[in-house]
C-alpha positions in Angstrom: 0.0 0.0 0.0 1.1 3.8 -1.1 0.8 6.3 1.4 0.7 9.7 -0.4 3.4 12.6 1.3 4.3 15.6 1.1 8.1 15.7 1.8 9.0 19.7 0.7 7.0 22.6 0.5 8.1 26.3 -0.8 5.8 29.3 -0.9 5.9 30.9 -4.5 3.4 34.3 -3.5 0.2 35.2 -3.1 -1.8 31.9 -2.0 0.8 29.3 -4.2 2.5 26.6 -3.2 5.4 24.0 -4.6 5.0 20.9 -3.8 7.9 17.8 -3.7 5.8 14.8 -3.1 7.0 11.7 -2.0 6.5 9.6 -5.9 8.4 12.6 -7.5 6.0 14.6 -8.7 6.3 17.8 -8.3 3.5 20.6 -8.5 2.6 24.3 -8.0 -0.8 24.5 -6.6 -3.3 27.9 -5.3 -5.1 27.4 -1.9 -6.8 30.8 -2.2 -10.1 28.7 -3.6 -9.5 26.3 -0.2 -9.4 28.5 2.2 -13.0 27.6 3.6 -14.1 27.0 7.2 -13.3 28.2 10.5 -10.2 27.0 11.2 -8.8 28.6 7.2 -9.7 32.1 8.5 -6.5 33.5 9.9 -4.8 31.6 6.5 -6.7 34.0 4.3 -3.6 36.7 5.7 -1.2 36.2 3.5 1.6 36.9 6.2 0.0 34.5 8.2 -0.2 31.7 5.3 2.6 32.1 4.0 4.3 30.8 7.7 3.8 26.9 7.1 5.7 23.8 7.3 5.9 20.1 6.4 4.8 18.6 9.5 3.4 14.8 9.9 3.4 14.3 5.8 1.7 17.4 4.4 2.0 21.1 5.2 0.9 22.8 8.6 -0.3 26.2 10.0 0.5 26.5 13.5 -2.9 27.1 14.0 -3.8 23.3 13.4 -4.9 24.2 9.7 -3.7 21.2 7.2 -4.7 19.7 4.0 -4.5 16.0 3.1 -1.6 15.1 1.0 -4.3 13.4 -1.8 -5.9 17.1 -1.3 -3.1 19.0 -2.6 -1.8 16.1 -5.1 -5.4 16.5 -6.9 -5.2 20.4 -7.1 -4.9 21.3 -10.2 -1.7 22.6 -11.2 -0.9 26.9 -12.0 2.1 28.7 -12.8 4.7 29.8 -10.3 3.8 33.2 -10.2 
């Protein structure tokens, strides 16, 4: 069984991310549409999103605030800015 990670993350600008997954794909994705619910709030400040890390196989907001590593991989793929 395949277990889907995210190993590397890098913030591009605005609400874009760069992805390194863990079967070597590698993708820029935009969060700004996924930003929906209580707990995405304080993410919709850029300062504040852009302040994540790769934490337990996927990225992390220090406010508890993650997406699922299957999430991100079926996002569909934009330009790096």
């Amino acid at each position: 069984m395949f277990f889907l990670e995210v190993i590397k993350a890098e913030y591009l600008g605005e609400y874009r991310v760069k992805l390194w997954f863990n079967n070597d794909v590698i993708k820029c994705v935009d969060l700004k549409d996924s930003l929906v619910g209580l707990v995405f709030e304080p993410l919709k400040n850029v300062d504040y999103f852009k302040r994540f890390s790769v934490k337990f196989n996927t990225i992390e907001w220090s406010n508890g605030a993650d997406f699922a590593p299957e999430y991100l991989y079926e996002l569909p793929e934009v330009s790096p800015l």
